[in-house]
Each structure stands twice: as C-alpha cells, then as structure tokens.
VEXMILO-435466 format. One record per atom (N, C-alpha, C): residue number from 0; residue in three letters; atom name; x, y, z. Coordinates in nm, 3 decimals. Layout:
// VEXMILO-435466
{NUM,'Ala','CA',{X,Y,Z}};
...
***
This chain:
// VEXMILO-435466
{0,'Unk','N',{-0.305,-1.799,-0.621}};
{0,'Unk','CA',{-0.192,-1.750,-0.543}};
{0,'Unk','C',{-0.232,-1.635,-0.454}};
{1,'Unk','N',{-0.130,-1.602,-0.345}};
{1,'Unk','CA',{-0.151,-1.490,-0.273}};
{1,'Unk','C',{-0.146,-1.358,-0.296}};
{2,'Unk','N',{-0.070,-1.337,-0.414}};
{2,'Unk','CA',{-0.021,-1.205,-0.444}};
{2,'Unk','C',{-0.157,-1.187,-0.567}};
{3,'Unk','N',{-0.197,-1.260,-0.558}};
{3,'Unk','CA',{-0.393,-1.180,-0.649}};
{3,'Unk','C',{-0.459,-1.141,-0.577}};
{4,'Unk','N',{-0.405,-1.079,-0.471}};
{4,'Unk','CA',{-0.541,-1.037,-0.406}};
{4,'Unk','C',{-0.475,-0.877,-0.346}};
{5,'Unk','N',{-0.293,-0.894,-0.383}};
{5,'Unk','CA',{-0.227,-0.808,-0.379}};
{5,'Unk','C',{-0.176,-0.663,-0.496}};
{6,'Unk','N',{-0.233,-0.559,-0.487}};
{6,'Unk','CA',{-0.211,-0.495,-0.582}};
{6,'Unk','C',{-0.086,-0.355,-0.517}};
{7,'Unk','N',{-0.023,-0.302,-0.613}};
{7,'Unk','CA',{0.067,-0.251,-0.571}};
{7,'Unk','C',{0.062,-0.115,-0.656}};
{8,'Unk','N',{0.030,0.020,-0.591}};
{8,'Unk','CA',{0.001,0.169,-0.645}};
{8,'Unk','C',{0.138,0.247,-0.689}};
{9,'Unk','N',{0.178,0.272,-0.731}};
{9,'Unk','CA',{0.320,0.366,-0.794}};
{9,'Unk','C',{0.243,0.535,-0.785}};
{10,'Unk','N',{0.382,0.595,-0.804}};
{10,'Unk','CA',{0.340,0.738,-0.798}};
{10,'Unk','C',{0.197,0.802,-0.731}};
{11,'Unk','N',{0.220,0.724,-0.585}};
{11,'Unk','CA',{0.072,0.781,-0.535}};
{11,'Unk','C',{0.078,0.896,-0.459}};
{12,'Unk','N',{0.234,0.906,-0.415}};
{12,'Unk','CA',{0.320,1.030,-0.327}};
{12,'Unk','C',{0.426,1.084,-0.370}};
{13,'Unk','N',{0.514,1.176,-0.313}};
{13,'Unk','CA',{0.635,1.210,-0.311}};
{13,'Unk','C',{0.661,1.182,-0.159}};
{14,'Unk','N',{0.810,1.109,-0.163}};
{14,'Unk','CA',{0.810,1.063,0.018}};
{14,'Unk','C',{0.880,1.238,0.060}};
{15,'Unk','N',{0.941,1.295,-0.038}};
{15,'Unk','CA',{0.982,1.423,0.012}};
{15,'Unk','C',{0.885,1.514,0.061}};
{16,'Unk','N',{0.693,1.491,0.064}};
{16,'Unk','CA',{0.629,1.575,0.111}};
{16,'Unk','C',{0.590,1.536,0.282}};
{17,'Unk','N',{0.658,1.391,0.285}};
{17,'Unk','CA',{0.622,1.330,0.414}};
{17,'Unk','C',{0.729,1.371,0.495}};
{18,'Unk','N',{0.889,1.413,0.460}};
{18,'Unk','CA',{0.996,1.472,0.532}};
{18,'Unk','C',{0.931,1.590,0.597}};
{19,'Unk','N',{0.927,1.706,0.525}};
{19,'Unk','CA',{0.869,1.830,0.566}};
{19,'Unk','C',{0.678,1.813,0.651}};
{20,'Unk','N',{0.605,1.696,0.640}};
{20,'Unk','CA',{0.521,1.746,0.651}};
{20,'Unk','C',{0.470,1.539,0.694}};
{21,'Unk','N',{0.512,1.491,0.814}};
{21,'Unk','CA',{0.466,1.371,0.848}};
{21,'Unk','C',{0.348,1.354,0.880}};
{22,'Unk','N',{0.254,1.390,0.893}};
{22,'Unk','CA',{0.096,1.398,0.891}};
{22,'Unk','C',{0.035,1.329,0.806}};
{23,'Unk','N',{0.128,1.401,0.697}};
{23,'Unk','CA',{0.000,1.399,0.560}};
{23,'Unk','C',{0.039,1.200,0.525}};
{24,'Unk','N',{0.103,1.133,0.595}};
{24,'Unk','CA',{0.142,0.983,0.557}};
{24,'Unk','C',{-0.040,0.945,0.606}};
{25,'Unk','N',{-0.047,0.977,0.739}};
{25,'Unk','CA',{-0.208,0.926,0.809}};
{25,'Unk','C',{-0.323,0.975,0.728}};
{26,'Unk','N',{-0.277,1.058,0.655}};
{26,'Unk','CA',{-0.365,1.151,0.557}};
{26,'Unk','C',{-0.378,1.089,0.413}};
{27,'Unk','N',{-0.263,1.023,0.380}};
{27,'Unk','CA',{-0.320,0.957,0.229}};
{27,'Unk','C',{-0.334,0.825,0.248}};
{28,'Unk','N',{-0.288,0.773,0.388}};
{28,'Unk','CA',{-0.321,0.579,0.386}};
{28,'Unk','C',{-0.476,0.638,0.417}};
{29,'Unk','N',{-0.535,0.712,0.480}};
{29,'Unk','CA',{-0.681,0.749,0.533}};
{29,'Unk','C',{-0.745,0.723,0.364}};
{30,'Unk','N',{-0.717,0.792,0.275}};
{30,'Unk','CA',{-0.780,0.869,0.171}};
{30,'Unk','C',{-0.763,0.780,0.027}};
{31,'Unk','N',{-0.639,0.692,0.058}};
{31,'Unk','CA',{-0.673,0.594,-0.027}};
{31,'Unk','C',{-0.721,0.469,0.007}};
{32,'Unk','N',{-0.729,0.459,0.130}};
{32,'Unk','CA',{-0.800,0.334,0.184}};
{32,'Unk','C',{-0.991,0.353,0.187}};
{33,'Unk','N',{-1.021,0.495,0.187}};
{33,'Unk','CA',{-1.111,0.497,0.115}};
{33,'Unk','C',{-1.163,0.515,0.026}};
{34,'Unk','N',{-1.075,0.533,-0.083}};
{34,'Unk','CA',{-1.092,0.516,-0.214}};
{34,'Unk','C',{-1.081,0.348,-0.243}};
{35,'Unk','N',{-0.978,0.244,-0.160}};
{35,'Unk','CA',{-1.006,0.110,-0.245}};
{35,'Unk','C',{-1.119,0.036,-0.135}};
{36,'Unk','N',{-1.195,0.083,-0.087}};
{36,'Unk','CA',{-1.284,0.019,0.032}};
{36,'Unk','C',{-1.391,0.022,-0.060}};
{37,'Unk','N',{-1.379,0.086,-0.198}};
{37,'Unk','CA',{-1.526,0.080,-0.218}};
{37,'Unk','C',{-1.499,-0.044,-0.365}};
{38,'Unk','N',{-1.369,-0.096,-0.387}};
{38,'Unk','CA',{-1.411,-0.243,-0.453}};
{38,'Unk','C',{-1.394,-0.368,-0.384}};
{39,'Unk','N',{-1.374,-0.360,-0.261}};
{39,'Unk','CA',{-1.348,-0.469,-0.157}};
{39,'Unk','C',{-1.298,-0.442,0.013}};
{40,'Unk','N',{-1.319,-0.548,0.093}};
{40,'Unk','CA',{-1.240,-0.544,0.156}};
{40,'Unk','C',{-1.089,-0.533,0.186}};
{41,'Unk','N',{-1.023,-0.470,0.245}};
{41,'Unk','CA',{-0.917,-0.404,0.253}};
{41,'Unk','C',{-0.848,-0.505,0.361}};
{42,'Unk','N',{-0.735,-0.624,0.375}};
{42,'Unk','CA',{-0.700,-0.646,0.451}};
{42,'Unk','C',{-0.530,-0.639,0.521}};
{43,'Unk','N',{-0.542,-0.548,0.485}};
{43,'Unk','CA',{-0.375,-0.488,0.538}};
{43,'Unk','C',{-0.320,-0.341,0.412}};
{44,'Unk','N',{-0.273,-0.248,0.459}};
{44,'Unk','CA',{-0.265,-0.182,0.354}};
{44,'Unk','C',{-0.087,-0.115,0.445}};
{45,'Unk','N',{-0.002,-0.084,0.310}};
{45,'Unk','CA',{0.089,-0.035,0.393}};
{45,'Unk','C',{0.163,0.049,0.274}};
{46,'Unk','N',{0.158,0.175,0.333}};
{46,'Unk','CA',{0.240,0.301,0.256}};
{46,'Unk','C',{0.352,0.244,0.259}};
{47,'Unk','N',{0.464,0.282,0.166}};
{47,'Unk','CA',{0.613,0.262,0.203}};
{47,'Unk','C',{0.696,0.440,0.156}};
{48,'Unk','N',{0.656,0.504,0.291}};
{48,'Unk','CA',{0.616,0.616,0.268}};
{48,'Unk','C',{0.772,0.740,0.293}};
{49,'Unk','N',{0.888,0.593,0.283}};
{49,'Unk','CA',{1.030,0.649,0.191}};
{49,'Unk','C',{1.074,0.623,0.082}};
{50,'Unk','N',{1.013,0.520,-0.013}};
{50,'Unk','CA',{0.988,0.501,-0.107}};
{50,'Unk','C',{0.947,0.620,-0.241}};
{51,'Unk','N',{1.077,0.655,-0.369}};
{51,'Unk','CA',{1.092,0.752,-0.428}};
{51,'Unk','C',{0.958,0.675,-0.509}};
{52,'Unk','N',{0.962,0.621,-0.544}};
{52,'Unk','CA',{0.831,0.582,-0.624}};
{52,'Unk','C',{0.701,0.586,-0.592}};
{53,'Unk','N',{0.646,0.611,-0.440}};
{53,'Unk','CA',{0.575,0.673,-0.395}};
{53,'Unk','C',{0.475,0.546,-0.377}};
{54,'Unk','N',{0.511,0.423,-0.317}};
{54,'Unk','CA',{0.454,0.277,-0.254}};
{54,'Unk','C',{0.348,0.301,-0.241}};
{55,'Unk','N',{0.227,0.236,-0.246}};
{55,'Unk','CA',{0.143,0.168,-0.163}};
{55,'Unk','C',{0.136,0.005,-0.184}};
{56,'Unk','N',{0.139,-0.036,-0.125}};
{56,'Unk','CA',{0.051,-0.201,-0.108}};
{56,'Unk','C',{-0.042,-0.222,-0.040}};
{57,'Unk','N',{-0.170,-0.281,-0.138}};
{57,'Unk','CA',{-0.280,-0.312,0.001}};
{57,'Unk','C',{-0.371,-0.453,-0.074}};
{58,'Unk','N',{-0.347,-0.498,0.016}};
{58,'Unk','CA',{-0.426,-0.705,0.050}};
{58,'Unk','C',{-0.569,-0.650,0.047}};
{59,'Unk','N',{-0.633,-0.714,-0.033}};
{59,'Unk','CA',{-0.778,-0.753,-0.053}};
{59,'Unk','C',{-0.823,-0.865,0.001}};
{60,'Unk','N',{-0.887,-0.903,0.034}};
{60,'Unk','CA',{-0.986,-1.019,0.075}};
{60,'Unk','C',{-1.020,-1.107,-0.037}};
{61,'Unk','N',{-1.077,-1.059,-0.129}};
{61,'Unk','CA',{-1.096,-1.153,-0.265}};
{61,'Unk','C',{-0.990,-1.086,-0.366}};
{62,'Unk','N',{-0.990,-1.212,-0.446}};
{62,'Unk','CA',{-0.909,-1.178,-0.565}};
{62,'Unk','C',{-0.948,-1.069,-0.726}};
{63,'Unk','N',{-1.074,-1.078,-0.681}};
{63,'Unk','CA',{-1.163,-1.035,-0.816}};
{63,'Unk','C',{-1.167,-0.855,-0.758}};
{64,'Unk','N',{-1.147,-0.841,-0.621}};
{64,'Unk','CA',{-1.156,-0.741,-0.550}};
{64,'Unk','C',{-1.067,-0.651,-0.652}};
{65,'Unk','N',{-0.925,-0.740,-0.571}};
{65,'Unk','CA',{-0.801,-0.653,-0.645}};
{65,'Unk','C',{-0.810,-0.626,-0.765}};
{66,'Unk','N',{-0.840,-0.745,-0.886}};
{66,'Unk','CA',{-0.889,-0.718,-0.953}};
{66,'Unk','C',{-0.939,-0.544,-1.057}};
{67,'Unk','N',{-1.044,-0.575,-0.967}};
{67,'Unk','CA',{-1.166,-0.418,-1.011}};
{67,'Unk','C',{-1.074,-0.293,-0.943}};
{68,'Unk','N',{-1.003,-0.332,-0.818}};
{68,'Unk','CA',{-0.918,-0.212,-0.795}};
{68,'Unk','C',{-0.849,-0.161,-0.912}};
{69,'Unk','N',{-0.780,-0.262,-0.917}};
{69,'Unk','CA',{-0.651,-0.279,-1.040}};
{69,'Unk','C',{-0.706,-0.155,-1.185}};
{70,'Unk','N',{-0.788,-0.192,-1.179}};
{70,'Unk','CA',{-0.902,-0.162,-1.342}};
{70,'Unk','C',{-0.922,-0.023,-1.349}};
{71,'Unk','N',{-0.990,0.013,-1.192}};
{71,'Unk','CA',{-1.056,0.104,-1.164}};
{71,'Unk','C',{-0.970,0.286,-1.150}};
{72,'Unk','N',{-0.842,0.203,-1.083}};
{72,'Unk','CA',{-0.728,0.271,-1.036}};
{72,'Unk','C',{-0.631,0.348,-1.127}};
{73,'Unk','N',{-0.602,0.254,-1.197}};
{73,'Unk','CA',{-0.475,0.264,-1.314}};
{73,'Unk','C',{-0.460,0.358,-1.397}};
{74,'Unk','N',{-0.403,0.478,-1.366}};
{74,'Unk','CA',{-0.406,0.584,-1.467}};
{74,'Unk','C',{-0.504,0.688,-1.417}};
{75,'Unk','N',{-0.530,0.673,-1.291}};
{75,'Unk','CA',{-0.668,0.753,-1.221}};
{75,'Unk','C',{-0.541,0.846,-1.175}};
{76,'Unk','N',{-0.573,1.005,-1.147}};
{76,'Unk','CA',{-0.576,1.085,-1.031}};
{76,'Unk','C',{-0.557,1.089,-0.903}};
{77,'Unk','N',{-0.475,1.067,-0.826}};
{77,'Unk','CA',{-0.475,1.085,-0.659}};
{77,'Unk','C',{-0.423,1.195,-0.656}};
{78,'Unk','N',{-0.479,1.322,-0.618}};
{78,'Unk','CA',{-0.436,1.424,-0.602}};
{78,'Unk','C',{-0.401,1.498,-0.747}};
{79,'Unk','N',{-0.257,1.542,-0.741}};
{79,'Unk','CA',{-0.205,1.566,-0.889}};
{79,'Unk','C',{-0.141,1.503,-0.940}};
{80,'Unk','N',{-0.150,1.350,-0.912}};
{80,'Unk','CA',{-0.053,1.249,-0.920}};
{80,'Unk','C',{-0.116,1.167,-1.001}};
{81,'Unk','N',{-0.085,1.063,-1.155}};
{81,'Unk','CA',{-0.169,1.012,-1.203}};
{81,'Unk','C',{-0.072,0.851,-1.161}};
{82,'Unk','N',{-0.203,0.740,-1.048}};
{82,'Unk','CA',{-0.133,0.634,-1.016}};
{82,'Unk','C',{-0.121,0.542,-1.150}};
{83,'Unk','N',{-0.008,0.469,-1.108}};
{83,'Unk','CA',{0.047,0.342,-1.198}};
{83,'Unk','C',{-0.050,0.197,-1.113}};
{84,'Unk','N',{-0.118,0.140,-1.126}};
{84,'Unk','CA',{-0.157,0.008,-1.052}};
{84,'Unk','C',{-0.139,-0.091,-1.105}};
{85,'Unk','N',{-0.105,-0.202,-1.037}};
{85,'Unk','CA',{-0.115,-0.325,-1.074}};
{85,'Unk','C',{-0.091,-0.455,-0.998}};
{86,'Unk','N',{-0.087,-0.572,-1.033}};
{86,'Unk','CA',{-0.087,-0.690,-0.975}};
{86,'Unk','C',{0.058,-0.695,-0.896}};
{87,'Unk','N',{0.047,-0.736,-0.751}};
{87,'Unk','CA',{0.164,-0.780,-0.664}};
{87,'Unk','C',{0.235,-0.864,-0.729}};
{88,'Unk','N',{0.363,-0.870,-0.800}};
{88,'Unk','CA',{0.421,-1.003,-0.867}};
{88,'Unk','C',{0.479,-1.094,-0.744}};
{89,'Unk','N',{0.482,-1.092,-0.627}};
{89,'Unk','CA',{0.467,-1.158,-0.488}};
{89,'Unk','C',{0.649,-1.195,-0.458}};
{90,'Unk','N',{0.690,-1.095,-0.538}};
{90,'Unk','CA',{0.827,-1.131,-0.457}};
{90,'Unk','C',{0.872,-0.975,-0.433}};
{91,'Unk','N',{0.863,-0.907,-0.500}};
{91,'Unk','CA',{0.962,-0.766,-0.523}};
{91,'Unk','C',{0.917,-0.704,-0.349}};
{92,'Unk','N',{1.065,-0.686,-0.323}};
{92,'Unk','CA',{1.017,-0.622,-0.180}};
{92,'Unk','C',{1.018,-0.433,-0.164}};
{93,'Unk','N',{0.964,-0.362,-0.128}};
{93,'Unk','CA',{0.956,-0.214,-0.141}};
{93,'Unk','C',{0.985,-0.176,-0.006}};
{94,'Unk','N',{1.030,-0.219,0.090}};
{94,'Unk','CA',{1.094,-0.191,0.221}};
{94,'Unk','C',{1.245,-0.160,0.175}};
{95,'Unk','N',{1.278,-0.042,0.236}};
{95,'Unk','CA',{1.411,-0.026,0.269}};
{95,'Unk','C',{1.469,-0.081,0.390}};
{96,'Unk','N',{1.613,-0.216,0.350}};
{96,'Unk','CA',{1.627,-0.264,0.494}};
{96,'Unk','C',{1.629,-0.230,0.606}};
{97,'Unk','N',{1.640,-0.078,0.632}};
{97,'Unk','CA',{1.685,0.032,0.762}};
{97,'Unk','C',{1.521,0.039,0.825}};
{98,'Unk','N',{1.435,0.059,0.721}};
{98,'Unk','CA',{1.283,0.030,0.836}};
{98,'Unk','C',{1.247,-0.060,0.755}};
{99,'Unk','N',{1.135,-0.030,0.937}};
{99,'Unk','CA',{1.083,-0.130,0.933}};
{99,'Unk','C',{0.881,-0.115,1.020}};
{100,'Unk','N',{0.823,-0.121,0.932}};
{100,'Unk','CA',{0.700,-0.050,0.967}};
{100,'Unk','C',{0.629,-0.111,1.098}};
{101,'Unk','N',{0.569,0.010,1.194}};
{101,'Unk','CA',{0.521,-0.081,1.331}};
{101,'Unk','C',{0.440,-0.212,1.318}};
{102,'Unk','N',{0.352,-0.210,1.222}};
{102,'Unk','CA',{0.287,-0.310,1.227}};
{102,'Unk','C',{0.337,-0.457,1.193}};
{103,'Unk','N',{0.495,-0.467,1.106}};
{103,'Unk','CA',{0.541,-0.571,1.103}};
{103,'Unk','C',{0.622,-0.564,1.243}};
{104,'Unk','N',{0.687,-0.515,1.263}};
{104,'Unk','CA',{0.744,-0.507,1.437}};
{104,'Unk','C',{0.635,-0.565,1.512}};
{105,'Unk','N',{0.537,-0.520,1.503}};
{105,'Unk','CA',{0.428,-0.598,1.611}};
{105,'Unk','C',{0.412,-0.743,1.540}};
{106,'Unk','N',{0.391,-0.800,1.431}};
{106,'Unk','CA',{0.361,-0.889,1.355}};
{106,'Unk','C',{0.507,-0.991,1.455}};
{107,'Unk','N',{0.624,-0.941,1.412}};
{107,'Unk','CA',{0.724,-1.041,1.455}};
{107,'Unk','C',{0.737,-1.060,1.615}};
{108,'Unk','N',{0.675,-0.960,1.679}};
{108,'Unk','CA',{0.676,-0.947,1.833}};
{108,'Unk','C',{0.603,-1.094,1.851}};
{109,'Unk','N',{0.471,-1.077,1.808}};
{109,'Unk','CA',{0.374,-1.157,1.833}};
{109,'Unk','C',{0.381,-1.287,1.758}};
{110,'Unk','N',{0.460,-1.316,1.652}};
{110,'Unk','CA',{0.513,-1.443,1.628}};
{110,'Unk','C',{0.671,-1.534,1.729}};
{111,'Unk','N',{0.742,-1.408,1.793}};
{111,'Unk','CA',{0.809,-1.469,1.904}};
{111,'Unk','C',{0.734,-1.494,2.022}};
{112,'Unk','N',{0.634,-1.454,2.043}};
{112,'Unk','CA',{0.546,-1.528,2.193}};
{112,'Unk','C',{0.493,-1.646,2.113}};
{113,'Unk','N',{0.530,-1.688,2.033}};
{113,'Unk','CA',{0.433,-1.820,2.024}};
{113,'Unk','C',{0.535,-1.910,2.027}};
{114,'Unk','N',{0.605,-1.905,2.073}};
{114,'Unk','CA',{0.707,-2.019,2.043}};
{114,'Unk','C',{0.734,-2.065,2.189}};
***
C-alpha cells in the first residue's frame, strides 16, 4: 500500500510558536527533513503547522525507508519535544478545512490544466 512509505510525527511543534514567530515553520521542515534524509529519500514532506498536535507528514520513496524512520524516530528528541512516530494509517486527514497548503494549491492548479 501507499501509506507504507508514509509516516506521520506527533508532538514535533507547538503551532503556538509558529503564531508569534513564522520563520521558525522553514526552520523545522529544514531540520527535520534533515534529520529523515538520512534513512531515505524524502518525497514530499508537509508540516501541518496549525495543527495542536504538532503534524508532520513525510512520503518516502521506499517502504523499508519509512520503516527505519519509524524505528529510528519514535520517542527521539526534536528539540525539547520527545516525537510520537508512526505508520500513515492512509485515511486520517490532519488539514484543517480553512487551509490549505501552497503546494497542494499548486498540485490542484496543475491537475486543472490537464483537462
């Protein structure tokens, strides 16, 4: 399935430090994308960075990837934050309906020119 290659980070933020201080969003997709670059390729990663539970989702390339993320991650340190990780169960959605992140905006832009 698709969602094995999908793993999903809990408590990796507080979205209340991104109100006062919107920077630091480019600052932890930067910092955890190089933290999971080193068990795989990384192919889409997306903060959900109003999210009280403190989102990440990020697509691997292989499944065994996510995997070793999964393993590696879970109960680790980001900052002073100890993350929750685990497997995408491939339905639960972590978007709040009101946004909507640029890169899916571009995603649906570019699926209406094809038609």
């Amino acid at each position: 399935g698709k969602n094995e290659k999908v793993i999903i980070i809990k408590n990796l933020f507080d979205p209340l430090e991104f109100s006062v201080d919107p920077a630091k969003i480019l600052d932890y997709s930067a910092r955890i994308r190089t933290q999971c670059s080193k068990f795989g390729t990384i192919t889409k990663l997306t903060l959900f960075d109003k999210h009280e539970e403190g989102i990440c989702q990020i697509h691997f390339k292989e499944a065994t990837e996510a995997d070793l993320a999964i393993e590696m991650l879970n109960g680790r340190l980001f900052g002073k934050r100890i993350m929750t990780v685990c497997q995408w169960d491939g339905r639960t959605k972590y978007k709040k309906d009101a946004e909507e992140s640029h890169e899916e905006e571009a995603e649906r832009l570019s699926a209406w020119e094809k038609y």
